[in-house]
NURORO-760200 format. One record per residue (C-alpha): chain; residue in one letter; y, x, z; residue number from 0. Coordinates in steps of 0.2 Angstrom, whole numbers, plus 5000, padded with zeros to 4 digits. Example, Ala and Ser with C-alpha at 12.3 -4.5 7.8 and 13.67 -1.06 7.14 Angstrom:
# NURORO-760200
SITE|A|A|4978|5062|5039|0
SITE|A|S|4995|5068|5036|1
***
This chain:
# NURORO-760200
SITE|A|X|5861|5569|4462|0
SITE|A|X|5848|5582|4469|1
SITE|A|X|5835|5569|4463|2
SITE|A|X|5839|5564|4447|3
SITE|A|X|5839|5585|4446|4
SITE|A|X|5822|5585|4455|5
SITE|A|X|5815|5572|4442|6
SITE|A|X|5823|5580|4426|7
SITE|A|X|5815|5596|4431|8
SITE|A|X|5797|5588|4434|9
SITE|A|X|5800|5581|4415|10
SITE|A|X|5803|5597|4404|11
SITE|A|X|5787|5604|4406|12
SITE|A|X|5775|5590|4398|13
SITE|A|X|5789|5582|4387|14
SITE|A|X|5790|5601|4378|15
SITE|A|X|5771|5600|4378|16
SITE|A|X|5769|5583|4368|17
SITE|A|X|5782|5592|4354|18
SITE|A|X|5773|5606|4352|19
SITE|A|X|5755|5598|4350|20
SITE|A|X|5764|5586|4336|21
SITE|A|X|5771|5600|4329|22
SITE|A|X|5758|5610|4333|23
SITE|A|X|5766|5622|4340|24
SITE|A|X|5753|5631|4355|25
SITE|A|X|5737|5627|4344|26
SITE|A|X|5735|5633|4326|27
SITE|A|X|5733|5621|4316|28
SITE|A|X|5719|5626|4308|29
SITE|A|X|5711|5624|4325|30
SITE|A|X|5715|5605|4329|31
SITE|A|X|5704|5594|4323|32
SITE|A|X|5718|5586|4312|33
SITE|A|X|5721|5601|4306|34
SITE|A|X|5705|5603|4301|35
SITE|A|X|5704|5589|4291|36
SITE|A|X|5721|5593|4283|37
SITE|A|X|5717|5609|4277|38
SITE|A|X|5698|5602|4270|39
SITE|A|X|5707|5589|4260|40
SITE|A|X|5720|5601|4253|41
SITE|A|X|5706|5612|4247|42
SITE|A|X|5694|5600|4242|43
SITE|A|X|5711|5593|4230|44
SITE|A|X|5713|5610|4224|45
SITE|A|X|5696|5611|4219|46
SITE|A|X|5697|5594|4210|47
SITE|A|X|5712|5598|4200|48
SITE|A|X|5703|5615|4193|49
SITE|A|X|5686|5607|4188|50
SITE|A|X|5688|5587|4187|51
SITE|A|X|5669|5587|4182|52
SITE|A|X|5664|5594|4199|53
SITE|A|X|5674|5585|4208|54
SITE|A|X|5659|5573|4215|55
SITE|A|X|5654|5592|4222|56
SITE|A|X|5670|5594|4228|57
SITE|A|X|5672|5579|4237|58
SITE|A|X|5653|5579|4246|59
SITE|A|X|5658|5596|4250|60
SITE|A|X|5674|5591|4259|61
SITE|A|X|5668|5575|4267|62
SITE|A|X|5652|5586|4273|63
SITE|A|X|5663|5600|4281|64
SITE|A|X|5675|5585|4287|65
SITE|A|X|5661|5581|4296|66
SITE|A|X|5658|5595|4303|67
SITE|A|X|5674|5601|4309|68
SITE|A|X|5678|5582|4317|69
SITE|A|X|5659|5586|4327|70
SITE|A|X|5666|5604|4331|71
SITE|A|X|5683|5598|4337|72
SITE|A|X|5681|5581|4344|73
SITE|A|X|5661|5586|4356|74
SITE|A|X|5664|5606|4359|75
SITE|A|X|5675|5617|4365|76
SITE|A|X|5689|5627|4353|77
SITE|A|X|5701|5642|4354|78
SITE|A|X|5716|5637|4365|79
SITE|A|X|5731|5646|4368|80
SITE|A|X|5731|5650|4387|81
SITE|A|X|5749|5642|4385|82
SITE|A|X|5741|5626|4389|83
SITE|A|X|5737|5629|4406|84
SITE|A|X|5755|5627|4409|85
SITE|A|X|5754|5609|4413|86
SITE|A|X|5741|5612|4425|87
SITE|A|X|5750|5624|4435|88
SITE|A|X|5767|5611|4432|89
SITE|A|X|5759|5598|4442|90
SITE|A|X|5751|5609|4455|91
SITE|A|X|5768|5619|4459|92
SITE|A|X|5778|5600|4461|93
SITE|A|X|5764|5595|4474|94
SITE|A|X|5765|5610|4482|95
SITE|A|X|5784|5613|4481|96
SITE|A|X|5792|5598|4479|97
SITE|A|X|5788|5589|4497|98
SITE|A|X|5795|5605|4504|99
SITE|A|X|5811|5603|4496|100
SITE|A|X|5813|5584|4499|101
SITE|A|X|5799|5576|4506|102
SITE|A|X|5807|5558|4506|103
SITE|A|X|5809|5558|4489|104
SITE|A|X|5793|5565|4483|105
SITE|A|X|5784|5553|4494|106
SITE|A|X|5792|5539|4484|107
SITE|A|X|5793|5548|4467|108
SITE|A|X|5776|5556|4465|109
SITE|A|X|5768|5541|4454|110
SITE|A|X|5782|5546|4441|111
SITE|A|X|5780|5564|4443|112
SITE|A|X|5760|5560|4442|113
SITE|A|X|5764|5551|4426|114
SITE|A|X|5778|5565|4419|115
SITE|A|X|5762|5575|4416|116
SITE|A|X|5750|5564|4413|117
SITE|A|X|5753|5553|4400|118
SITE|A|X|5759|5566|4389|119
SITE|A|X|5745|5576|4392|120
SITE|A|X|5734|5565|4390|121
SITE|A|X|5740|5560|4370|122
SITE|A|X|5739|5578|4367|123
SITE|A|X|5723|5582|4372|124
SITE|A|X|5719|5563|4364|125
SITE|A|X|5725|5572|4347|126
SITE|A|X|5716|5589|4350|127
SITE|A|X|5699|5585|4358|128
SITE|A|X|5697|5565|4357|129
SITE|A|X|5678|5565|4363|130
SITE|A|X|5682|5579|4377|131
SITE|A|X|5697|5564|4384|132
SITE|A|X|5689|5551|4382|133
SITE|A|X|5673|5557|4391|134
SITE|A|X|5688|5565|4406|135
SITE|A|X|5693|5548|4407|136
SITE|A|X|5678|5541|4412|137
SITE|A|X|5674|5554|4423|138
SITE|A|X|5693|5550|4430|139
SITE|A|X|5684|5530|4433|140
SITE|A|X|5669|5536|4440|141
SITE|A|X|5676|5548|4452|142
SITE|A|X|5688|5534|4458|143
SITE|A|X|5676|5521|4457|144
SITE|A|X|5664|5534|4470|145
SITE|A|X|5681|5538|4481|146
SITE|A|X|5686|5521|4481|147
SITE|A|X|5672|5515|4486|148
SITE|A|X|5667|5526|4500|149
SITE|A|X|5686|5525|4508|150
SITE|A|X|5683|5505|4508|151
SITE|A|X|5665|5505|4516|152
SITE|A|X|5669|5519|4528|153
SITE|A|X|5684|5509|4535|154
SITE|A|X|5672|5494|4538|155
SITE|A|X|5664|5506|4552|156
SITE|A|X|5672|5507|4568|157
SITE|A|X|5666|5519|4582|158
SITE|A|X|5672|5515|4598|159
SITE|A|X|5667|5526|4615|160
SITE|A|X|5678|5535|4629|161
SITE|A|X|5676|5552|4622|162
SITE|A|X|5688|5567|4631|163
SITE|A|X|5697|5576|4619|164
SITE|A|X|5690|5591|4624|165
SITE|A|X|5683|5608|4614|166
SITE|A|X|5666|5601|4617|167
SITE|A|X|5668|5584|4609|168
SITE|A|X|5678|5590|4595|169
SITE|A|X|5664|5604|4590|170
SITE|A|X|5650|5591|4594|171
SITE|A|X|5657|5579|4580|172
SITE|A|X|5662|5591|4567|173
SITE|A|X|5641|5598|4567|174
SITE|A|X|5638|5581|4566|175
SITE|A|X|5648|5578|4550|176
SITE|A|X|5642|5594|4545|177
SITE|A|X|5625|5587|4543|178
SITE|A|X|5627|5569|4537|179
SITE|A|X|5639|5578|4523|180
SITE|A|X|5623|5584|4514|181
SITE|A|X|5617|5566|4513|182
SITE|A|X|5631|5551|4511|183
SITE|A|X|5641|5564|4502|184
SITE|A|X|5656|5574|4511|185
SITE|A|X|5667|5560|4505|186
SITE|A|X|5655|5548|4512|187
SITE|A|X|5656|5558|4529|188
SITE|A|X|5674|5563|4529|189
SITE|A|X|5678|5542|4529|190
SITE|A|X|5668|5538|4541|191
SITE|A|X|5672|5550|4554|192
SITE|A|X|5690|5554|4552|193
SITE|A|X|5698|5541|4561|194
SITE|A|X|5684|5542|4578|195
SITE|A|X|5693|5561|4577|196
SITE|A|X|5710|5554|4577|197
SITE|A|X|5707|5541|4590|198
SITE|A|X|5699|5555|4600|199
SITE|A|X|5714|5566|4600|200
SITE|A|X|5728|5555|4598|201
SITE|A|X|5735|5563|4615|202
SITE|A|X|5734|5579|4611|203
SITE|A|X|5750|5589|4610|204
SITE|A|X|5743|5603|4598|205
SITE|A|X|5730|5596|4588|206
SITE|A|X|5732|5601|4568|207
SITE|A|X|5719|5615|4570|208
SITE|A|X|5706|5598|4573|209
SITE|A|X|5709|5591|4556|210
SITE|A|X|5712|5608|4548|211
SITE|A|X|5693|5612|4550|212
SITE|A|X|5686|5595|4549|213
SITE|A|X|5691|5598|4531|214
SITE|A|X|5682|5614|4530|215
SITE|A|X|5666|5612|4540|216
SITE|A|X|5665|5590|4534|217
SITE|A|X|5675|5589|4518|218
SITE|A|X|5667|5604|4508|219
SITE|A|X|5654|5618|4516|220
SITE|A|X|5645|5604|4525|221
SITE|A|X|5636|5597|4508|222
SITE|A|X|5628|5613|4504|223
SITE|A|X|5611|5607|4509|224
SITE|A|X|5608|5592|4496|225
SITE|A|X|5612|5589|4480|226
SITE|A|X|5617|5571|4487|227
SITE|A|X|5630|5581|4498|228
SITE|A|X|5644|5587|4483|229
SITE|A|X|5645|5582|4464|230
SITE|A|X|5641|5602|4457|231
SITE|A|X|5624|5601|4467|232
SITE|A|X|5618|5583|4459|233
SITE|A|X|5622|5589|4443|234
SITE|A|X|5611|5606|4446|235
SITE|A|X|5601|5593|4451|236
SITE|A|X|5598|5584|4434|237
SITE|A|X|5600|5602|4424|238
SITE|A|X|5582|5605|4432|239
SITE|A|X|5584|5613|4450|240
SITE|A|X|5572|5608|4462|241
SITE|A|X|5579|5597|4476|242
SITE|A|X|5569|5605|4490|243
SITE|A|X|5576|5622|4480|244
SITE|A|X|5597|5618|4486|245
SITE|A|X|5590|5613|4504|246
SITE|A|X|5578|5629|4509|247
SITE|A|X|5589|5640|4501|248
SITE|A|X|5606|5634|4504|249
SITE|A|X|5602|5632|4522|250
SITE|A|X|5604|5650|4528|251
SITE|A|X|5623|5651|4519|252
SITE|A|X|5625|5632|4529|253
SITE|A|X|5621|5639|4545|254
SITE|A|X|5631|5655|4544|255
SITE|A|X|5647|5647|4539|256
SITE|A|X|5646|5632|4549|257
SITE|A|X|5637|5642|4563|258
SITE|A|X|5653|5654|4562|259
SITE|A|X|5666|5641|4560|260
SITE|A|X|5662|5629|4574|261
SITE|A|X|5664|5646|4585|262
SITE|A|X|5678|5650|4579|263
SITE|A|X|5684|5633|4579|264
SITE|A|X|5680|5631|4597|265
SITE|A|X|5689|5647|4602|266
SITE|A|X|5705|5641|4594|267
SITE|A|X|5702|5623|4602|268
SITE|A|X|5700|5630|4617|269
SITE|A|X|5715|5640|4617|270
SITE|A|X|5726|5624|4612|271
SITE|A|X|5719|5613|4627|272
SITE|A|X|5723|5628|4639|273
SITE|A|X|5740|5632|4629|274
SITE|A|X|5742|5613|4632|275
SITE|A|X|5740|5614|4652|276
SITE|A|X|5725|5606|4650|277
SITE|A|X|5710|5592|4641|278
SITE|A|X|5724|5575|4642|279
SITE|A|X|5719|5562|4658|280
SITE|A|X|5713|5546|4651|281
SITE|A|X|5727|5531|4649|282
SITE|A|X|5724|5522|4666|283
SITE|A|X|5728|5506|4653|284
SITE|A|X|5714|5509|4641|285
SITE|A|X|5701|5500|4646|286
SITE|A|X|5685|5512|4645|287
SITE|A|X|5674|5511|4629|288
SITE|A|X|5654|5510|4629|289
SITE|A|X|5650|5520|4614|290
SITE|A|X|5648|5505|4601|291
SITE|A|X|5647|5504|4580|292
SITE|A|X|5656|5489|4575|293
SITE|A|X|5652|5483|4557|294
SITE|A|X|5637|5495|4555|295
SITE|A|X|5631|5485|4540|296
SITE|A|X|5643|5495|4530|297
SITE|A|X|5630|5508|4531|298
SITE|A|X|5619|5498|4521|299
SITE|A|X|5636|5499|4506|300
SITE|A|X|5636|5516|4509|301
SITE|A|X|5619|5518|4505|302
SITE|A|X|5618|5507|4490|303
SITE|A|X|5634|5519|4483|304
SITE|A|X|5624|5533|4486|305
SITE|A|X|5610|5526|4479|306
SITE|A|X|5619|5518|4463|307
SITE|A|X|5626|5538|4461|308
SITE|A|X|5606|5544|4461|309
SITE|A|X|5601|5530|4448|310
SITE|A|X|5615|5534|4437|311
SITE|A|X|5608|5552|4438|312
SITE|A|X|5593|5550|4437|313
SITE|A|X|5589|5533|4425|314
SITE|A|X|5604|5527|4417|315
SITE|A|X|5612|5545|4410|316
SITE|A|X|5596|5548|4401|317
SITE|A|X|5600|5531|4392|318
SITE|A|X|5611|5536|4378|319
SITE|A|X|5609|5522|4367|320
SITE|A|X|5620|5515|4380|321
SITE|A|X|5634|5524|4377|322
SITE|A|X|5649|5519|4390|323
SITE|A|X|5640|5505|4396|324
SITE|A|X|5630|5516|4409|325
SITE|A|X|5648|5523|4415|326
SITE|A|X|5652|5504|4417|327
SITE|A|X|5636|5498|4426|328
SITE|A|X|5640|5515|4437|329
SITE|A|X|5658|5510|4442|330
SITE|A|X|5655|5490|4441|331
SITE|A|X|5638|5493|4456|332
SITE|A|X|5650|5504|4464|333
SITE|A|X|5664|5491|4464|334
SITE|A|X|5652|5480|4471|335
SITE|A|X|5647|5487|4486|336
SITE|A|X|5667|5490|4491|337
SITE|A|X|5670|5469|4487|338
SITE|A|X|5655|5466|4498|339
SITE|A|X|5660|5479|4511|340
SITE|A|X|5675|5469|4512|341
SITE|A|X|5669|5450|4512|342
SITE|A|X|5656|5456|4525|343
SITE|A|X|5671|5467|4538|344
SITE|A|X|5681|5455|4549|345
SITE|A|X|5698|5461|4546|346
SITE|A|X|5701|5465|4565|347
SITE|A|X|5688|5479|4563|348
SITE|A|X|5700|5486|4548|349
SITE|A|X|5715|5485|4559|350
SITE|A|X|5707|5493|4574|351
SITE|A|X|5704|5505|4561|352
SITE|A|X|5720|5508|4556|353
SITE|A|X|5714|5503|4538|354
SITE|A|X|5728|5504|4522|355
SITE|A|X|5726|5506|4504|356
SITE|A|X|5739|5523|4503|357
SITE|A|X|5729|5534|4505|358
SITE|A|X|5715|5530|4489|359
SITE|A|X|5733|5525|4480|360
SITE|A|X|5739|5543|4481|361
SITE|A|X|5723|5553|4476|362
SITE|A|X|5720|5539|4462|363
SITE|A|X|5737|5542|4457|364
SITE|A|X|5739|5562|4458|365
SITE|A|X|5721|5567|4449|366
SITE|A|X|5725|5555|4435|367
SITE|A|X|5739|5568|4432|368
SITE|A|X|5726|5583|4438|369
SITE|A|X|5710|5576|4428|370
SITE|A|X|5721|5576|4412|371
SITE|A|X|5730|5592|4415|372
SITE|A|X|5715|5604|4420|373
SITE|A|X|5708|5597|4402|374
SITE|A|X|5714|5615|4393|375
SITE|A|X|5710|5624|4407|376
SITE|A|X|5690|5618|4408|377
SITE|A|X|5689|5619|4387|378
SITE|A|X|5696|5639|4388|379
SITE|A|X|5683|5642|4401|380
SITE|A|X|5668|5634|4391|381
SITE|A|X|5674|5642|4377|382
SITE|A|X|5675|5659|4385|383
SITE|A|X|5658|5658|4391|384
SITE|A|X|5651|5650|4374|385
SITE|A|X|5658|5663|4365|386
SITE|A|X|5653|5678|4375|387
SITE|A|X|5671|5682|4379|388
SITE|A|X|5668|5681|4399|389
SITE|A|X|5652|5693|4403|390
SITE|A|X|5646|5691|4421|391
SITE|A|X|5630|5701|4427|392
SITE|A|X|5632|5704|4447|393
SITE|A|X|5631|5687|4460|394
SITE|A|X|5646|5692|4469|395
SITE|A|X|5656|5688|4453|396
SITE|A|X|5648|5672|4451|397
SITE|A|X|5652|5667|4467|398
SITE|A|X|5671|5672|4467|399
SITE|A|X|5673|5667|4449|400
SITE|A|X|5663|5649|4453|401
SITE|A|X|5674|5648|4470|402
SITE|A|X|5690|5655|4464|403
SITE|A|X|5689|5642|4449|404
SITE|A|X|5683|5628|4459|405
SITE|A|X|5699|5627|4473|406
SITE|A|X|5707|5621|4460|407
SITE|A|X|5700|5612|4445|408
SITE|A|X|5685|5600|4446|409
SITE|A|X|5671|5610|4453|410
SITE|A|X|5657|5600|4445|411
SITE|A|X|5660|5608|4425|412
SITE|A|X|5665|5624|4431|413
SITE|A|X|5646|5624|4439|414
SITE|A|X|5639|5618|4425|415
SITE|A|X|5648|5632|4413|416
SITE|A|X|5642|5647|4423|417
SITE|A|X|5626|5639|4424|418
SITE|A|X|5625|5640|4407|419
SITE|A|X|5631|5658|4410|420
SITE|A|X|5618|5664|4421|421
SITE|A|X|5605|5658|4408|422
SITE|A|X|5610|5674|4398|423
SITE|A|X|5605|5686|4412|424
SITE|A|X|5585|5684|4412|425
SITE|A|X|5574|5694|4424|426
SITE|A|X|5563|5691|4438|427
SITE|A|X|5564|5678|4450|428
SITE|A|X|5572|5665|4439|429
SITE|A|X|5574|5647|4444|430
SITE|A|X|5569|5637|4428|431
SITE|A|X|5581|5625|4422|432
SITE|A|X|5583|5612|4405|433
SITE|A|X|5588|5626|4393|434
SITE|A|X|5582|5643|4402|435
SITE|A|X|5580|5652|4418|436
SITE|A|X|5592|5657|4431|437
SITE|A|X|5590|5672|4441|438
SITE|A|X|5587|5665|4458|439
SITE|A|X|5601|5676|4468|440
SITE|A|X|5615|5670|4453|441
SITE|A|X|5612|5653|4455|442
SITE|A|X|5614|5654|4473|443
SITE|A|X|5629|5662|4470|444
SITE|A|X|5634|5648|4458|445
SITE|A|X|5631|5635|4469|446
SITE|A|X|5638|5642|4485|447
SITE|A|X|5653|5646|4477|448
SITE|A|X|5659|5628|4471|449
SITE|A|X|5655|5620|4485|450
SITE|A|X|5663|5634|4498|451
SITE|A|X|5678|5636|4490|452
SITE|A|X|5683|5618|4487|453
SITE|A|X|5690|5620|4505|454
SITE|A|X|5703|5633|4498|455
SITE|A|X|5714|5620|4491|456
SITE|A|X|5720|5601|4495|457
SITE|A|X|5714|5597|4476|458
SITE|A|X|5696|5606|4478|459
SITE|A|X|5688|5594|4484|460
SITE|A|X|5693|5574|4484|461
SITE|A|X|5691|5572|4502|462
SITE|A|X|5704|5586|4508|463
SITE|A|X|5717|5573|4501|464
SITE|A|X|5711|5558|4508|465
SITE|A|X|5708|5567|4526|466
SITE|A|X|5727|5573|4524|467
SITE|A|X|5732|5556|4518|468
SITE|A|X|5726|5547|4533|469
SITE|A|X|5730|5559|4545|470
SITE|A|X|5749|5557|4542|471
SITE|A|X|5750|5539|4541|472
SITE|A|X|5741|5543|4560|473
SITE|A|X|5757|5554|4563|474
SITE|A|X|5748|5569|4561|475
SITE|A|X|5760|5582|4552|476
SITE|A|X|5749|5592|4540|477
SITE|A|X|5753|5608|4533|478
SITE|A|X|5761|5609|4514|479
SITE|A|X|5750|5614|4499|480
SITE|A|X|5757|5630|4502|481
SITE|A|X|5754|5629|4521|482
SITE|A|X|5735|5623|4519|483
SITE|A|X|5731|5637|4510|484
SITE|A|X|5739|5649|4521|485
SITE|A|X|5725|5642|4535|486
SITE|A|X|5710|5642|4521|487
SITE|A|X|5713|5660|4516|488
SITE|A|X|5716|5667|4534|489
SITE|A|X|5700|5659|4540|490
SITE|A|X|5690|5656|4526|491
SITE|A|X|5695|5671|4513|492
SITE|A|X|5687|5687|4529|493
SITE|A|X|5670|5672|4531|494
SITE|A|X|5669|5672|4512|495
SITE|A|X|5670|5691|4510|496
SITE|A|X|5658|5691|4524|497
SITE|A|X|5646|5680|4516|498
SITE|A|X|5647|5691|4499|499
SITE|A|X|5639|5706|4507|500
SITE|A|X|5626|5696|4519|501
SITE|A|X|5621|5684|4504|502
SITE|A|X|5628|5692|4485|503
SITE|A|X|5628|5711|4484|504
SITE|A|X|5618|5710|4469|505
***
């Protein structure tokens, strides 16, 4: 009974929603892009009826404004009501509530839950902003197509060695995933190292802390210094910011909160192993390892994914007489190097790994329901800042509005709208960019807010949900939604205050 409950609860929410875009009920109609057309056609009739002999005016005129209200609501952003949103947070509070009320359940329900929201959304939004969906939804490919692609490769590389569980190791290893973050992506770097750190502290009694800041340090803060390291960067990147620009002056930021994480992080650690009565003996019936990498081709795959991102970025989205085929040749290159990643890896070397398809299942499954939901959410914000409506002048608010924003939608358009932001403010110091100048201390404080602060939340960033994932099919209990962000705003909400007075005063 208490699922059938659970479930008819999880329905209300979007099932109201469809009605009330059909019936028009949270966006005026005037403002829907049927609407639009509606009302153009009434008038244009009106006009008709009144002077037939200009009704060949009357008709250019309509089909003209036609026009123009289809291009306004189907490519730009328009006047939601902030009712919409409500989905978003829907989908949000049943994965953060719902496993702490029945966790069984959810863990066999959540594709219907995903689905309660998505698909109804998703129609909505189709009826209201047709070219902003359809674009999500090839986003929603590609993103998948990368995440997919990466978790397949990564588990093709196995890294074998004795290695003591100890504060040493465990620091050692997260200032190396640090590093390579910022160039095979921190989902590249998150795959390939996450299960050596399991193997390495799978006899540890207290060991969630480990996983808690790999997700910080590799999963989010670690890709700060490229633009190959995290999506919001690249996508500076093609807007005009210097390469060399993200690494000089991304570094110091990299360095003080990785520098102070890995203290922190080796304090804590410390304290476990001697809560713990000590570092664990090795298993007298494990054979010792020589540090070995078995199927090390697969970073050949890897490269060829990061390199397919870079074309795409650099050559084929500049193609636009290809429309979606660009996307495709994208996703199907990407698709490529998993399928050869897989013919290549003896399946032994996935066992070893521990290797399962659940963990892509799930995020592929929960942000098609979050990709369509956060739709309102990113058009209110563009059209906020298009309109004037949302003024930002000092780098600290660009840095908690970039950051604060990015822990839970996608972080990559939310750079991109206050990019266009910091365009407005002028002055000295400017880094140019297509379209205008940014003052250099605002786009610092652009950057280093959406890539920090996708560490906040399970959903900012798509590595935190793969790293949970495969940590508890490892039986390694991780926190709630709820619990994780209990761990990211006690550590990382003092470092982020810290790093708004060392770094954005201004």
């Amino acid at each position: 009974m208490s699922n059938r409950i659970l479930l008819k609860t999880a329905a209300i929410i979007p099932i109201i929603f469809l009605f009330s875009i059909l019936f028009n009920a949270t966006v005026p109609t005037e403002r829907t892009t049927i609407g639009k057309l509606l009302t153009i056609t009434a008038s244009a009739s009106e006009h008709a009826a009144e002077a037939a002999p200009a009704g060949e005016h009357a008709s250019e005129a309509a089909a003209h404004e036609g026009e123009e209200a289809h291009e306004e609501g189907s490519h730009g952003p328009i006047n939601m009501s902030i009712l919409w949103i409500i989905p978003f947070a829907g989908i949000l509070l049943s994965i953060a509530i719902i496993p702490l009320i029945n966790g069984h359940w959810w863990h066999h329900n959540f594709p219907k839950v995903s689905m309660l929201f998505g698909i109804p959304m998703t129609v909505a939004m189709f009826l209201v902003l047709q070219t902003k969906t359809i674009h999500t939804f090839v986003e929603y490919c590609s993103f998948i197509a990368l995440v997919g692609s990466l978790f397949v490769i990564s588990g093709g590389i196995l890294i074998r060695g004795s290695f003591k569980s100890s504060p040493m190791t465990n620091t050692v290893f997260l200032i190396i995933g640090s590093i390579i973050a910022s160039f095979i992506g921190t989902a590249g770097a998150s795959m390939v190292l996450i299960r050596p750190m399991l193997r390495i502290n799978k006899n540890r009694k207290t060991k969630l802390h480990i996983f808690i800041f790999f997700i910080f340090a590799v999963s989010n803060i670690g890709g700060s210094l490229t633009p190959l390291g995290d999506p919001p960067l690249f996508l500076g990147f093609l807007q005009g910011v210097p390469f060399e620009w993200t690494l000089i002056h991304m570094l110091p930021g990299w360095a003080f909160a990785i520098g102070i994480l890995m203290v922190l992080f080796y304090a804590i650690d410390s304290m476990m192993v001697k809560k713990d009565g000590g570092i664990p003996a090795d298993d007298p019936n494990e054979p010792k390892q020589k540090f070995s990498i078995l199927g090390s081709y697969n970073f050949l795959f890897l490269l060829g994914v990061m390199g397919t991102v870079v074309f795409y970025g650099t050559v084929l989205r500049n193609m636009e007489q290809l429309g979606f085929i660009k996307d495709a040749i994208q996703i199907g290159l990407m698709a490529l190097m998993a399928a050869l990643s897989l013919i290549a890896t003896p399946k032994p070397i996935r066992e070893e790994n521990g290797f399962s398809w659940f963990p892509v299942k799930e995020v592929a499954i929960l942000f098609a329901a979050i990709f369509a939901c956060m739709i309102p959410a990113l058009n209110i914000l563009e059209y906020k800042g298009q309109t004037g409506a949302l003024t930002l002048t000092h780098a600290w608010q660009y840095f908690w509005m970039a950051g604060g924003l990015s822990s839970f939608l996608d972080n990559a358009p939310t750079y991109l709208t206050f990019l266009s932001l910091g365009k407005t403010i002028g002055g000295a110091g400017c880094v140019a960019v297509y379209g205008g100048c940014v003052p250099q201390h605002i786009l610092l404080a652009i950057a280093m807010g959406a890539v920090f602060f996708g560490a906040m939340s399970y959903i900012g960033n798509a590595p935190n949900f793969m790293v949970k994932s495969i940590c508890e099919e490892n039986k390694v209990p991780m926190p709630s939604f709820l619990g994780y962000m209990v761990w990211s705003i006690g550590i990382l909400g003092p470092l982020f205050l810290l790093a708004t007075f060392v770094f954005h005063r201004g």
